[in-house]
N, C-alpha and C positions, 0 to 999 in steps of 0.2 A: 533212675528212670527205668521201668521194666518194659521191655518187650515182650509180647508171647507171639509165638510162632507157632502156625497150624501146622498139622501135619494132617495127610490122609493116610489112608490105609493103602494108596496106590503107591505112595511116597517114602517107603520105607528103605530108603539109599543112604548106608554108614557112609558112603567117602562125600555127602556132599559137605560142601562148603559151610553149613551152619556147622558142620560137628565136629569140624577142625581143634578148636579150642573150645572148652567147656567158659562160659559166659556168667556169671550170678544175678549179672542185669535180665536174661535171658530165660526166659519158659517155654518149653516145648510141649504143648498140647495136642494129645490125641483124645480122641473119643468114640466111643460105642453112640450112635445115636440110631432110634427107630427111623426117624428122617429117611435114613440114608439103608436099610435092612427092608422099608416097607413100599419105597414108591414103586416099585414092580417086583414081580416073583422072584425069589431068588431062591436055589439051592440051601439046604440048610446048612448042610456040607461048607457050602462056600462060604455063609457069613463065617460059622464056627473057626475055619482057616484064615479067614482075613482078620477075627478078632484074635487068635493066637499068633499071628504073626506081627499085629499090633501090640501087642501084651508083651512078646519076646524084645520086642524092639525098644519097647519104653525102658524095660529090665536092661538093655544092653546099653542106653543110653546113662540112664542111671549108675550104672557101674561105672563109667566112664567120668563122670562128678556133672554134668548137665542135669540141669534142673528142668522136671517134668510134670506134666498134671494131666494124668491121666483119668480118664472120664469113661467107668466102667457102664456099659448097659443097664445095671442093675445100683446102679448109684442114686442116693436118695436126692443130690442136686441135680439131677443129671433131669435136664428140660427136653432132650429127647428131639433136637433142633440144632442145628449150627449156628443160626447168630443168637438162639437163645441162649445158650452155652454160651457162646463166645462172649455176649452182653453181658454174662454174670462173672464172667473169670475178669474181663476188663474192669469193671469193679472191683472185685477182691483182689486185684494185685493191682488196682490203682494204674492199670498200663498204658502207655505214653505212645502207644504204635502198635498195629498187632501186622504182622508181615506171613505170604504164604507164598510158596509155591502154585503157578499155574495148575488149576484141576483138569485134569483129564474131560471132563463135563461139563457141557456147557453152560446145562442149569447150575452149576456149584457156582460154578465163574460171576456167573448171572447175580447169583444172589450173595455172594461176596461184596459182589461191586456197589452191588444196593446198599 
């Protein structure tokens, strides 16, 4: 039974509790999505920094033996959406649970719950 576990770009904490022990049942998905770059102005600065510290962190993950699937901006499956995303990885890994950390925001929260 796999689990995938979201991650956001706000979430990027090595001591928490998912990454105690590296899991095989377990996937750790991050993603670049316009979603989340375009519902209001952002610095370009800032996305560029939030996507390299996503990138560094997956990379650090993966060293570590945690299994990860990372969802580049520029990915040809990349739907560009969070539960569109999400609805397609649940699929391809068949997952039994997908579990996240509380978002910072309340639209995310929102449209998780949905």
């Amino acid at each position: 039974m796999t689990t995938l576990r979201l991650l956001l770009g706000d979430q990027l904490n090595p001591r928490h509790s998912w990454f105690a022990e590296p899991d095989a049942n377990v996937v750790h998905v991050m993603m670049e999505i316009r979603q989340e770059t375009d519902y209001v102005r952002h610095h370009s600065q800032k996305i560029l920094a939030i996507f390299a510290a996503m990138r560094d962190f997956a990379a650090q993950l993966k060293s570590q033996g945690h299994r990860v699937r990372y969802v580049a901006i520029n990915d040809a499956s990349n739907r560009q959406s969070l539960t569109g995303n999400l609805d397609a990885l649940i699929f391809h890994y068949r997952a039994a649970a997908v579990e996240y950390q509380a978002p910072d925001e309340w639209r995310l929260d929102r449209q998780l719950a949905e």
